[in-house]
C-alpha positions as CSV (number, residue, x, y, z in Angstrom):
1,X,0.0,0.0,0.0
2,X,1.6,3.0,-1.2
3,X,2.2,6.2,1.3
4,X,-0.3,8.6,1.4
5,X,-2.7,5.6,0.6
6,X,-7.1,6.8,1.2
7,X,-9.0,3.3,1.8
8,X,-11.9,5.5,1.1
9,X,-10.7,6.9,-2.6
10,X,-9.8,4.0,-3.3
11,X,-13.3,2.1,-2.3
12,X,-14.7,4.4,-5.2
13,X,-12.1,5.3,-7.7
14,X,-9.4,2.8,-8.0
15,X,-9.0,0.4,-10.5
16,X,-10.2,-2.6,-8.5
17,X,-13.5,-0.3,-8.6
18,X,-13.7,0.1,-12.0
19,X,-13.4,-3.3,-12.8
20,X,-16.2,-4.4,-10.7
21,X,-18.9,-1.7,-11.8
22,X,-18.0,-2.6,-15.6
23,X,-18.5,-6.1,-15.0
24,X,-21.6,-5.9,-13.4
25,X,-22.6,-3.4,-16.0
26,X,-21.8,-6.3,-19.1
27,X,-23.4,-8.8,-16.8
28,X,-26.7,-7.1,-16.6
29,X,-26.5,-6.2,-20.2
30,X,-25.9,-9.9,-21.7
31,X,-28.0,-11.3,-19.3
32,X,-31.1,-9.4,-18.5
33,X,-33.3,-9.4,-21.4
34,X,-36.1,-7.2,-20.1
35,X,-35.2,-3.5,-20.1
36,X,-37.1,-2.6,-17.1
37,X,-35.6,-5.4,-15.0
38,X,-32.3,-4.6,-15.8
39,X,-33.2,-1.0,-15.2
40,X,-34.4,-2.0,-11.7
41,X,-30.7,-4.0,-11.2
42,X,-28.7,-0.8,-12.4
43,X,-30.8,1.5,-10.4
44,X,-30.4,-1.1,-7.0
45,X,-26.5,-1.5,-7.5
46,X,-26.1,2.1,-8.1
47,X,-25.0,1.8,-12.0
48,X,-27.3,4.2,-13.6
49,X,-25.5,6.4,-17.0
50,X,-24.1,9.4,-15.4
51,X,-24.0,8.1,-11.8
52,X,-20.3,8.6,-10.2
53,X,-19.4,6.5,-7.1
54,X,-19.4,8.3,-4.3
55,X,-19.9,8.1,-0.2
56,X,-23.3,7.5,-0.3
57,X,-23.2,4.5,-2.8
58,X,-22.5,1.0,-2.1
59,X,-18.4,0.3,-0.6
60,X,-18.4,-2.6,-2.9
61,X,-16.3,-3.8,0.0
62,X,-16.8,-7.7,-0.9
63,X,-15.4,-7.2,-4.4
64,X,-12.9,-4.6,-3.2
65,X,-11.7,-7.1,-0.2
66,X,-11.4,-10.1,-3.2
67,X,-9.9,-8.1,-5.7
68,X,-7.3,-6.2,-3.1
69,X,-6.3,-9.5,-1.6
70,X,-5.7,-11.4,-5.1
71,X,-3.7,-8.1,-6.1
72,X,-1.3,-9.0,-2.7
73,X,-1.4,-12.2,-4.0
74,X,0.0,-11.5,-7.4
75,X,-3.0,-12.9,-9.3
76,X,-4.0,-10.7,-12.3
77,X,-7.4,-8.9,-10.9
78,X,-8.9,-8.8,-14.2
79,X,-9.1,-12.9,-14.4
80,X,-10.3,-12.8,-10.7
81,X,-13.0,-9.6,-11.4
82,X,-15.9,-12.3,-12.3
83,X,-15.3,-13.9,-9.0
84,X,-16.0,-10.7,-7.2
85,X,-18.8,-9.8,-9.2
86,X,-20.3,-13.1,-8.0
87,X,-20.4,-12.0,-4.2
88,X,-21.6,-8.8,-5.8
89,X,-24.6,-10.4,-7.8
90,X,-25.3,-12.2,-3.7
91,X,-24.6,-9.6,-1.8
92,X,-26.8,-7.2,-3.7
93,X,-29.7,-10.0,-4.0
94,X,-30.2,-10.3,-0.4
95,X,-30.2,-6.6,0.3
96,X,-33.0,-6.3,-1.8
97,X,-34.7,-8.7,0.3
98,X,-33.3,-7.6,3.7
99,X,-35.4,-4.4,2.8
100,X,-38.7,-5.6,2.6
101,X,-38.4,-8.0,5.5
102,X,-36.8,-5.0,7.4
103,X,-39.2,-2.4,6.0
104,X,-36.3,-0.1,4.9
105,X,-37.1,2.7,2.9
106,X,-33.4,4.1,2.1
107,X,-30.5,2.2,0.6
108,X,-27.2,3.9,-0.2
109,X,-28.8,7.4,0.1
110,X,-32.0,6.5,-2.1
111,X,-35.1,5.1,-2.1
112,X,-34.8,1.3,-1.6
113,X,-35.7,-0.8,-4.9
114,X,-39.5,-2.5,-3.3
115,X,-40.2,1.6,-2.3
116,X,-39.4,2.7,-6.0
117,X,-41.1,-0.2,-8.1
118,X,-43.3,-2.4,-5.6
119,X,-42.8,-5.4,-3.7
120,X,-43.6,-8.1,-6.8
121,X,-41.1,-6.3,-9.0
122,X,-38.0,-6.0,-6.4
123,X,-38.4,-9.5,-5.5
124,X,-37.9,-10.6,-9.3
125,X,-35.2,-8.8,-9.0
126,X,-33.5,-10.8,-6.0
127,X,-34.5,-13.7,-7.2
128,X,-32.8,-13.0,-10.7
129,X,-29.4,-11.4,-9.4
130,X,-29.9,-14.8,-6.7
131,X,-30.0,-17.5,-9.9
132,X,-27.9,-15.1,-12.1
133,X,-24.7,-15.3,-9.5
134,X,-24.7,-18.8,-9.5
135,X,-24.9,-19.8,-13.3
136,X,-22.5,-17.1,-14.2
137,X,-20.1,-18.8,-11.1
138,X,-20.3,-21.8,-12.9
139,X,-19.8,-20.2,-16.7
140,X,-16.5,-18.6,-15.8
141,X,-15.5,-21.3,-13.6
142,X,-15.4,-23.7,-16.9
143,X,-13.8,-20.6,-18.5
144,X,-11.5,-19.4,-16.1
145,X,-10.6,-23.0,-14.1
146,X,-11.4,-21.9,-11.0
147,X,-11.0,-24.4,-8.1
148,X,-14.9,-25.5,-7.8
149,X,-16.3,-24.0,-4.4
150,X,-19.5,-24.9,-5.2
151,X,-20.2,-27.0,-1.9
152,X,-18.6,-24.1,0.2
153,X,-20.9,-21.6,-1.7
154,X,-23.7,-23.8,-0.3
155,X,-22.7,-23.5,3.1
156,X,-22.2,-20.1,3.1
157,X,-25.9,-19.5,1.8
158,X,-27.3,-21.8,4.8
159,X,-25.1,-19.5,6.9
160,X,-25.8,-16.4,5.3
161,X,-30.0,-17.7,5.3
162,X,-30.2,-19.1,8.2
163,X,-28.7,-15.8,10.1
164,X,-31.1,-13.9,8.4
165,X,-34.0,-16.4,9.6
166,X,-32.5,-15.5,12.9
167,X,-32.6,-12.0,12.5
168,X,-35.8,-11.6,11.9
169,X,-37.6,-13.9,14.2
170,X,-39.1,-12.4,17.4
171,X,-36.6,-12.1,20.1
172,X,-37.1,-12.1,23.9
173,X,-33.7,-10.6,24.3
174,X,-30.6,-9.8,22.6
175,X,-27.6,-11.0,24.2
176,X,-24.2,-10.4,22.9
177,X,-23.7,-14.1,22.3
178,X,-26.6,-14.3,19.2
179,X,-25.6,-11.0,18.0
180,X,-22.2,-12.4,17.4
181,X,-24.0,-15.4,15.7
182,X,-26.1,-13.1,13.5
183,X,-23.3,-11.2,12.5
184,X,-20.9,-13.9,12.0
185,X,-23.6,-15.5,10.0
186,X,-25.2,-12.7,7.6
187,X,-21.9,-10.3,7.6
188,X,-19.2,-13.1,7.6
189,X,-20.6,-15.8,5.1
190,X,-20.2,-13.5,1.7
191,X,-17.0,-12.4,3.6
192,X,-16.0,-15.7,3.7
193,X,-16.7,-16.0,0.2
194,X,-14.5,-12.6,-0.7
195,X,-11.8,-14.7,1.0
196,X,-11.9,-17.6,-0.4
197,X,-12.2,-16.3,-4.2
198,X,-9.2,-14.0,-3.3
199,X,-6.7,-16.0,-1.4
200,X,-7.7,-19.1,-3.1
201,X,-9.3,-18.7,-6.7
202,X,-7.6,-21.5,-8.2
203,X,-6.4,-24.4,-5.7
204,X,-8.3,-24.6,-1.9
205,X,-5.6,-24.8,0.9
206,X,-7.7,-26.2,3.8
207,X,-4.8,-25.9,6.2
208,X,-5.2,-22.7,6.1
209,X,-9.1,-21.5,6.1
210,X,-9.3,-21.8,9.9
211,X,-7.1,-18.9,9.9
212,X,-9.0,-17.3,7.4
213,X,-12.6,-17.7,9.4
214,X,-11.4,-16.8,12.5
215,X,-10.3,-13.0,11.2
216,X,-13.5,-13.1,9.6
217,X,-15.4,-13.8,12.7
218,X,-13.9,-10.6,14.6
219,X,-14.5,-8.8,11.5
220,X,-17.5,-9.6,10.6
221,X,-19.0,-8.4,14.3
222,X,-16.8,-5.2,14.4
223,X,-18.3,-4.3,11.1
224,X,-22.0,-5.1,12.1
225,X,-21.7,-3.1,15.3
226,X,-20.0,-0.5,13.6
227,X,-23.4,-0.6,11.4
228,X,-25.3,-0.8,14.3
229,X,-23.9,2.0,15.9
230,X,-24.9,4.6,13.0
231,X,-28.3,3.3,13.1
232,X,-28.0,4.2,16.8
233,X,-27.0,7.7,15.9
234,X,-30.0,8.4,13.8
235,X,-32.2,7.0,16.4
236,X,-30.8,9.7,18.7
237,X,-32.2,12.2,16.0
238,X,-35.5,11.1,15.2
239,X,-36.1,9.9,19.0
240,X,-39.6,8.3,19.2
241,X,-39.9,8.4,15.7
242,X,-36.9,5.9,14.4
243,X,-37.3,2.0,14.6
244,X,-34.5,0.4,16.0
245,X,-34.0,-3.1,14.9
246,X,-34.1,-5.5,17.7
247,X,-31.3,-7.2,16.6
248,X,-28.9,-4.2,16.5
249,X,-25.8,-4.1,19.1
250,X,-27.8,-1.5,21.8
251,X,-29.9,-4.4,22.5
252,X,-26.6,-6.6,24.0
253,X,-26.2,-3.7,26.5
254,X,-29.8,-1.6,27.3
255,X,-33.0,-2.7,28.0
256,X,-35.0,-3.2,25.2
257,X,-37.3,-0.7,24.9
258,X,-35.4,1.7,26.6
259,X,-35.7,5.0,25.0
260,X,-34.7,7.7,24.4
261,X,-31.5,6.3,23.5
262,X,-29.1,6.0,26.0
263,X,-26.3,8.6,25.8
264,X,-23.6,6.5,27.1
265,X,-24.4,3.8,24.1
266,X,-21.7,5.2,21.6
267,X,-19.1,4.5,24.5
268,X,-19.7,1.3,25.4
269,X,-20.6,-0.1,21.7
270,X,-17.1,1.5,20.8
271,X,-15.3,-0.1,23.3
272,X,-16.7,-3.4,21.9
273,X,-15.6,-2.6,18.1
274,X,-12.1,-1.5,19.4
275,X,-11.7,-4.8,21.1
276,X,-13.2,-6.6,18.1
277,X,-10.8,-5.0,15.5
278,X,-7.8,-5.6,17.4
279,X,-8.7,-9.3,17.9
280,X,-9.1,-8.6,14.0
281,X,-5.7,-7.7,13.3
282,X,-4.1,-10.4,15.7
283,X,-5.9,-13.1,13.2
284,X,-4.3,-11.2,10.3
285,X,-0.7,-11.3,12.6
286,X,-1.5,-14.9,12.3
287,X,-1.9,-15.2,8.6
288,X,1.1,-13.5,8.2
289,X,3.3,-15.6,10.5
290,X,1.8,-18.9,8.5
291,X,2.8,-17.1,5.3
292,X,-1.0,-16.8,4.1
293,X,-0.5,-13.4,3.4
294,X,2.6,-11.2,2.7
295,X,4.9,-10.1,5.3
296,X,3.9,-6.4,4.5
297,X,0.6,-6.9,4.0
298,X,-1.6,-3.8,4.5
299,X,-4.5,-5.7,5.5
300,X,-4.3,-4.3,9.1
301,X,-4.0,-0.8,7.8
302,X,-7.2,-1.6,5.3
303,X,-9.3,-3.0,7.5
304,X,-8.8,-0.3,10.2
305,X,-9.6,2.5,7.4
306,X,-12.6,0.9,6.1
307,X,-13.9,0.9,9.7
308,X,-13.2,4.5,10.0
309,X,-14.1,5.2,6.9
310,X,-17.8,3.8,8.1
């Protein structure tokens, strides 16, 4: 990572960036036939003509994680692009779904997808970016050779599913435990995924995935508190008039339907993510000392950015 290096610029304008949001771009273009779907999927993954990246839109952090890590790697990111774009297709599939079931109204600054074009027509839309990710897996993999992961992409989906089923049953009480589970499961499985197409696109080294999952596990609950926490902030805002989810990191530490807000909540939430990303960067210590990644990897320095950057 060269001096002077912005996580954040580079989230939105490097080349990694680029790759990804012309990708997706071909993808919905060869592949969605109907002119108003594939409006719908431009307008969701923030790809409309004219539109330039910027802090409101989407991180593409998956991608951007896959594509950075094959980069330390030395694999050329253009043959591991596709790959990304898969967690993309995914990621951006259950989102859509995550808000309807979460009744969320804004997405990356705008009007969600169900609040623009209707329930029936957003969910055609999951389900087509859902189907479309795994086909086009399996067309580059023949093209490309990529090691098969096809029975660790079905784990990841149970995990990833059966967080979400978790999530959004009704809970007596939120206990730090379960939100680690819920975050580990719906934050960490595409995560894992990122990984895996990144570190090991052609050849799966199971010697080494533990060390993988367990960075993702502190990660992946950092990250979802670190979410949490500016829901949090706009609750503080809109006081009686802001939902906050019951799954969200306040719950782990305040009575449930404690309002306003406590004011202490920032504190003690931020002492948690602090904890969490340094238990985050001794995993990636780890890596190093097994030789998963480089010596002078920057992962450290990345990931602490992108949670500033939040």
């Amino acid at each position: 990572m060269k001096e002077g290096f912005n996580v954040t610029e580079d989230l939105f304008l490097s080349r990694k960036r680029k790759l990804t949001d012309a990708t997706l771009r071909e993808i919905f273009q060869n592949y969605a036939s109907d002119i108003e779907l594939r409006d719908n999927l431009l307008y969701h993954c923030g790809l409309e003509d004219n539109v330039q990246p910027t802090l409101a839109h989407s991180k593409r952090l998956r991608a951007y994680l896959c594509l950075s890590l094959a980069e330390e790697k030395g694999f050329d990111i253009e043959i591991i692009t596709p790959l990304a774009c898969v967690v993309e297709l995914i990621h951006n599939a259950t989102l859509i779904v995550d808000d309807i079931q979460d009744n969320g109204i804004i997405r990356c600054g705008k009007t969600a997808l169900w609040k623009k074009v209707g329930i029936p027509k957003a969910m055609n839309a999951a389900f087509f970016l859902a189907q479309l990710s795994l086909a086009y897996y399996n067309l580059k993999c023949k093209e490309n050779q990529y090691f098969n992961y096809s029975e660790h992409i079905i784990k990841i989906l149970d995990n990833l599913v059966s967080s979400q089923q978790l999530d959004i049953e009704e809970k007596k009480e939120m206990t730090l435990p379960l939100f680690e589970k819920i975050a580990i499961g719906k934050t960490g499985a595409l995560l894992r995924l990122s990984f895996l197409f990144g570190l090991m696109p052609f050849k799966f080294e199971e010697d080494k995935w533990d060390e993988i999952q367990e960075f993702i596990n502190h990660f992946s609950c950092a990250y979802q508190a670190l979410d949490d926490l500016a829901d949090i902030n706009v609750a503080k805002k809109h006081a009686q008039n802001y939902h906050l989810d019951s799954s969200n990191i306040y719950y782990c530490f305040f009575q449930k339907n404690e309002r306003p807000i406590d004011p202490n909540a920032n504190e003690k939430i931020q002492i948690y993510i602090k904890e969490t990303i340094n238990k985050a960067n001794f995993s990636i210590e780890k890596m190093i000392e097994n030789k998963l990644l480089k010596t002078n990897s920057q992962l450290n320095a990345m990931i602490n950015s992108i949670c500033q950057s939040m």
